[in-house]
Backbone as numpy.savetxt, mean C-alpha at the origin, in Angstrom:
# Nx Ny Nz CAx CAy CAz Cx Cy Cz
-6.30 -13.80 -12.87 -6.59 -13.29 -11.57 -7.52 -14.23 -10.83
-7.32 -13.93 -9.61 -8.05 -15.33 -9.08 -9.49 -14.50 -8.23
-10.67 -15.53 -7.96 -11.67 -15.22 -8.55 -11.99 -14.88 -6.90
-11.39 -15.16 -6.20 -11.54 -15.24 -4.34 -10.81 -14.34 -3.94
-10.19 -13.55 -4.87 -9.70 -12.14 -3.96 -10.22 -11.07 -2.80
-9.67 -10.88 -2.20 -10.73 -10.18 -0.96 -10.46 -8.38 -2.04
-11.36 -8.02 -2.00 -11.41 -6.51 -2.79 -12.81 -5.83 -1.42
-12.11 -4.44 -1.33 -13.10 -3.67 -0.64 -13.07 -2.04 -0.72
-14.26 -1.84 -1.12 -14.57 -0.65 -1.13 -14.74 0.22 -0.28
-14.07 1.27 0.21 -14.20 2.07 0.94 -15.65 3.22 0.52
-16.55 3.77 1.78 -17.80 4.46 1.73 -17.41 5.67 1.09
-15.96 6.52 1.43 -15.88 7.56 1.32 -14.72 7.87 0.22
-14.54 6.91 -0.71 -13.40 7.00 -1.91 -14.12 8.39 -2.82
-13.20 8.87 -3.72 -13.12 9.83 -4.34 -14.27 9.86 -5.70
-14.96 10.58 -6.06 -16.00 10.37 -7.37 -14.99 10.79 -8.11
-13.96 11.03 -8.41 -13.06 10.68 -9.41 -13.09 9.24 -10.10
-13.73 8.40 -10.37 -13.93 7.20 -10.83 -12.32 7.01 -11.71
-12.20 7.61 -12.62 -10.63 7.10 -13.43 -9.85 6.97 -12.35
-9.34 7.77 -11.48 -8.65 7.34 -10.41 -8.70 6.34 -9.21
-9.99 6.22 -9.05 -10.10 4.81 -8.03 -10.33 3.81 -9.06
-10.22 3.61 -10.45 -10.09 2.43 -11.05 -8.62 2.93 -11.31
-7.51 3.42 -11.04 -6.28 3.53 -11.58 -5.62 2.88 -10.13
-6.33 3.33 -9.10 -5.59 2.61 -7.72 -5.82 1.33 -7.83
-7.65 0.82 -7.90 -7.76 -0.59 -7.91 -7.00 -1.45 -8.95
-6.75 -0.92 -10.16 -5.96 -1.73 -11.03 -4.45 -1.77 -10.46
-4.14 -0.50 -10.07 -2.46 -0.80 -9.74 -2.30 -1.84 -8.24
-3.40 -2.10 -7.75 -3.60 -2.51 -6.04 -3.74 -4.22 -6.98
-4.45 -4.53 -8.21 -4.35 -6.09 -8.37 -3.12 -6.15 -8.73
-2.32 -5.28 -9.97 -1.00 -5.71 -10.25 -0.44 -6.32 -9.70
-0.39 -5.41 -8.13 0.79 -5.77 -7.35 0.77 -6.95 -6.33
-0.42 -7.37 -5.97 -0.94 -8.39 -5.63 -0.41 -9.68 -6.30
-0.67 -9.27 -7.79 -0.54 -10.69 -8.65 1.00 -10.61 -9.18
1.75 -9.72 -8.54 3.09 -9.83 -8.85 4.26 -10.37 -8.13
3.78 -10.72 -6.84 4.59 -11.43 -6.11 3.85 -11.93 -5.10
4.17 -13.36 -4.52 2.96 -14.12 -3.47 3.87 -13.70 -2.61
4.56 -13.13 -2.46 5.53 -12.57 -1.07 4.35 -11.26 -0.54
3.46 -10.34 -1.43 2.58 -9.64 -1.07 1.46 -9.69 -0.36
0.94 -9.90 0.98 -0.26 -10.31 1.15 -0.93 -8.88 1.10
-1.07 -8.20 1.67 -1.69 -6.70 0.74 -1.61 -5.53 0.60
-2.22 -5.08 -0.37 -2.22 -3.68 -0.97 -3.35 -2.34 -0.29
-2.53 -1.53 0.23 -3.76 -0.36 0.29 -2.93 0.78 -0.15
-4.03 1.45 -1.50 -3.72 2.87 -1.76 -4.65 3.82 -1.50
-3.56 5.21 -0.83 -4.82 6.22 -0.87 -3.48 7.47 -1.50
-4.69 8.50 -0.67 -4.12 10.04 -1.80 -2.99 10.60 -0.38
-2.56 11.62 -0.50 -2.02 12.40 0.51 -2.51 13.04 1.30
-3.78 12.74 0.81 -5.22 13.30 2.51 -5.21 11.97 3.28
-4.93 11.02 3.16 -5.19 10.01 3.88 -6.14 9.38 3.51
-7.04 9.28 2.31 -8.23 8.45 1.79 -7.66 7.43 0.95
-8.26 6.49 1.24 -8.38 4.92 0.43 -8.70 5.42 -0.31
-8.17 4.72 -1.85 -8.93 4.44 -2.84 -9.11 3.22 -2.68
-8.15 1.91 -2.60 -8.23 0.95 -2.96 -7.32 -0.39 -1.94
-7.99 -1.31 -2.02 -7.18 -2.38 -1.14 -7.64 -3.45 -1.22
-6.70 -4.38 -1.72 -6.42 -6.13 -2.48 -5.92 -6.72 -1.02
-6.14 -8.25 -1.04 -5.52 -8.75 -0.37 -5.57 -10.14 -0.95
-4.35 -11.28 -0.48 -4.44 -12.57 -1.20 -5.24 -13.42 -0.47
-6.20 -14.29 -1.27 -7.17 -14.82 -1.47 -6.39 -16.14 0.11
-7.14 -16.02 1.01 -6.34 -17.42 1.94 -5.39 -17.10 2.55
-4.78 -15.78 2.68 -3.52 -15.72 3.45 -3.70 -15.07 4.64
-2.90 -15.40 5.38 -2.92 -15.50 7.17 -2.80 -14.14 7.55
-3.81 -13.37 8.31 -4.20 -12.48 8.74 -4.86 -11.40 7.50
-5.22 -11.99 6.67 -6.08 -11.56 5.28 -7.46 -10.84 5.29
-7.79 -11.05 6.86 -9.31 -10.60 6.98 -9.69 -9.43 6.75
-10.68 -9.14 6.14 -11.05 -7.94 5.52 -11.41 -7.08 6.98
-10.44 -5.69 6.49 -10.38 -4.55 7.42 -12.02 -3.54 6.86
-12.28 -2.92 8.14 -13.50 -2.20 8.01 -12.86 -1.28 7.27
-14.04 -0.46 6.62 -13.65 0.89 6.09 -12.82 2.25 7.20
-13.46 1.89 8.05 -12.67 2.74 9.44 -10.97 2.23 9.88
-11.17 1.44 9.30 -9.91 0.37 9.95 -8.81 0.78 8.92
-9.58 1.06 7.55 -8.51 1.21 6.57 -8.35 2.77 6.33
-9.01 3.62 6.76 -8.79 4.92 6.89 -7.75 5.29 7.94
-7.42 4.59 9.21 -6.75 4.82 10.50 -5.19 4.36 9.63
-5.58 2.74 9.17 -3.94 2.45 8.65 -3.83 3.61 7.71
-4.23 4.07 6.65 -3.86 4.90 5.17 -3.08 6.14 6.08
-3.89 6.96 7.26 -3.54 8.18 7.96 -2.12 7.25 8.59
-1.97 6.54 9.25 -0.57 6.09 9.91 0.64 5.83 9.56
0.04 5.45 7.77 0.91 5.23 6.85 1.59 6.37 6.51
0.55 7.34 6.38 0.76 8.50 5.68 1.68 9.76 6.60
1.51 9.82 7.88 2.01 10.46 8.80 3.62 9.99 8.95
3.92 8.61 9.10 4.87 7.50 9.01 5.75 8.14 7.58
5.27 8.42 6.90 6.00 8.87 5.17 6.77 10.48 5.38
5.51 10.89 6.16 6.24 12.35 5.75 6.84 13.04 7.52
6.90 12.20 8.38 7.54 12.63 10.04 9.07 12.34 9.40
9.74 11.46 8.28 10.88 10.74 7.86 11.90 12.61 7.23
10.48 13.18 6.75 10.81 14.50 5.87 11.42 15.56 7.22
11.11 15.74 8.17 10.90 16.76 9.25 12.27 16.96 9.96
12.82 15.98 10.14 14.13 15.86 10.86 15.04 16.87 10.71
15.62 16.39 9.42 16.73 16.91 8.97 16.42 17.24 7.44
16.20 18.72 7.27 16.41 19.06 5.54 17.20 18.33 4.87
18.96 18.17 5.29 19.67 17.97 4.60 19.66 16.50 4.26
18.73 15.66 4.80 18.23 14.19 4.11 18.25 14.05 3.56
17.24 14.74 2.72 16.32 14.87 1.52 15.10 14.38 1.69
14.28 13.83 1.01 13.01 12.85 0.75 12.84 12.04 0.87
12.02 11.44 1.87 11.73 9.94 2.69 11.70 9.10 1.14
11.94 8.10 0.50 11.81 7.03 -0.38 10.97 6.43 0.04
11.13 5.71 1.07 10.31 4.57 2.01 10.02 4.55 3.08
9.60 3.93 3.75 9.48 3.40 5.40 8.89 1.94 5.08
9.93 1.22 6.19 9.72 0.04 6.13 9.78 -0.51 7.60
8.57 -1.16 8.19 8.51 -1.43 9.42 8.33 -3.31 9.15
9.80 -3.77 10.10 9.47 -5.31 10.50 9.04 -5.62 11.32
8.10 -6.60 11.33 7.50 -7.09 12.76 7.80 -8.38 13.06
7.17 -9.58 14.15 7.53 -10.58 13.83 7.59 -11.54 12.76
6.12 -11.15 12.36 5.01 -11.97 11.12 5.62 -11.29 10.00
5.10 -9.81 9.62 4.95 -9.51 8.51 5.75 -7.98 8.24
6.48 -7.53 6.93 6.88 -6.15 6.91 5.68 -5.51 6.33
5.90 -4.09 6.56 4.88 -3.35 6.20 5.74 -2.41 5.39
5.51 -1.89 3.97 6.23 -1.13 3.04 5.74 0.41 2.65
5.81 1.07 3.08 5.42 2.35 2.51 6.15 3.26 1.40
5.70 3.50 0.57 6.39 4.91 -0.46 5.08 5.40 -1.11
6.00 6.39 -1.64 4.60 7.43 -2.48 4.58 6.96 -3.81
4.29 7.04 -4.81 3.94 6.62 -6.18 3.59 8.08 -6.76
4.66 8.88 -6.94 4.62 10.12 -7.43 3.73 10.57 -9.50
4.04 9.60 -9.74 3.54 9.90 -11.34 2.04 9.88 -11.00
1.71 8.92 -10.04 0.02 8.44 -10.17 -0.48 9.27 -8.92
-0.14 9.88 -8.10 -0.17 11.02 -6.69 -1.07 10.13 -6.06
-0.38 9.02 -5.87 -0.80 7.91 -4.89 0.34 8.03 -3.77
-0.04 6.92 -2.58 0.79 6.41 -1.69 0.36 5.27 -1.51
1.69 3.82 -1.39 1.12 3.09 -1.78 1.93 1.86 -0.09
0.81 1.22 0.80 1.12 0.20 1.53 0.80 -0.76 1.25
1.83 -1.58 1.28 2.10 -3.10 0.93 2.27 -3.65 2.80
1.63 -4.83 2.73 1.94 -6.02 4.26 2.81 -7.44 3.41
3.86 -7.51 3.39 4.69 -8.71 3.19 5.28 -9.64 4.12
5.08 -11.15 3.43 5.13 -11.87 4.57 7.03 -11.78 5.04
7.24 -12.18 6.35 7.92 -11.91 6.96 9.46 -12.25 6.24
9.07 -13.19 5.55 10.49 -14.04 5.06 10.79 -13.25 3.49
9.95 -12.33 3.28 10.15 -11.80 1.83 11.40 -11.35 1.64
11.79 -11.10 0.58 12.97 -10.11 -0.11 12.59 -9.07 -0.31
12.49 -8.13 0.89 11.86 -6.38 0.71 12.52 -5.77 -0.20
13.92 -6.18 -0.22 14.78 -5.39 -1.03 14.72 -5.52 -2.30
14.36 -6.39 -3.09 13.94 -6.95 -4.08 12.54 -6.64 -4.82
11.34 -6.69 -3.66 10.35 -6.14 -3.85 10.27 -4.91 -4.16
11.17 -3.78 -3.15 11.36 -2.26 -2.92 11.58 -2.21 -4.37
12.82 -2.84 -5.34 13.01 -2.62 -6.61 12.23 -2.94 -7.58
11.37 -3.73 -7.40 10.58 -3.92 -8.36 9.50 -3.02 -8.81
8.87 -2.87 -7.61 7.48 -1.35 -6.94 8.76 -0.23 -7.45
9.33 0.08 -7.12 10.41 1.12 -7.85 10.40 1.74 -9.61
10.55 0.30 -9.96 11.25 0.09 -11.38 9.80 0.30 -11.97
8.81 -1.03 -11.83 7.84 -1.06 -12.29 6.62 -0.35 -12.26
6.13 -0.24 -11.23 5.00 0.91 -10.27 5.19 2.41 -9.53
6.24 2.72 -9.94 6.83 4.02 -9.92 6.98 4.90 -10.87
């Protein structure tokens, strides 16, 4: 693991300690599992951070305030479950995946660990590829 990782603690994370070391560990995994990732934020289904990695040098990497990462976790989180509302006969949002010019932004829930988990990937990634991996592996 590399020693310049941007790591930040949110003021208002959970005193559940096993669990915000279960986000921060699953938030380096995924970091160190593909350089297509520039970063990781997990929170719960209230909209609270536990945890958020980002790669050490990468372009638009700057560390978000604790306010900053509470607004994305709620946008994320609203974004996951407006997918549910439509139509019953859907079923269950899997994902949301927003492209932009720069970068995609990946959302799903992480049901075993009652996380939700946003990923920012750089623009040229293989989402689809990624989507399976966070699937297979972190699911």
């Amino acid at each position: 693991m590399s020693s310049s990782r941007s790591t930040i603690s949110t003021p208002h994370l959970s005193n559940d300690k096993k669990k915000r070391e279960k986000a921060r560990h699953l938030a380096r995994q995924l970091i160190d599992s593909d350089t297509a990732v520039l970063a990781v934020l997990i929170f719960d289904r209230e909209g609270k951070a536990f945890a958020y990695e980002s790669q050490p040098h990468a372009r638009g990497s700057e560390k978000p305030g604790a306010k900053e990462i509470d607004r994305i976790a709620l946008v994320e989180l609203v974004a996951l479950k407006m997918g549910e509302r439509p139509g019953q006969d859907t079923g269950k949002t899997d994902y949301v995946m927003y492209v932009y010019e720069k970068v995609k932004i990946f959302v799903t829930e992480l049901r075993d660990a009652d996380f939700i988990l946003g990923m920012k990937l750089t623009r040229s990634s293989n989402a689809e590829y990624i989507l399976n991996k966070v699937l297979k592996d972190f699911r």
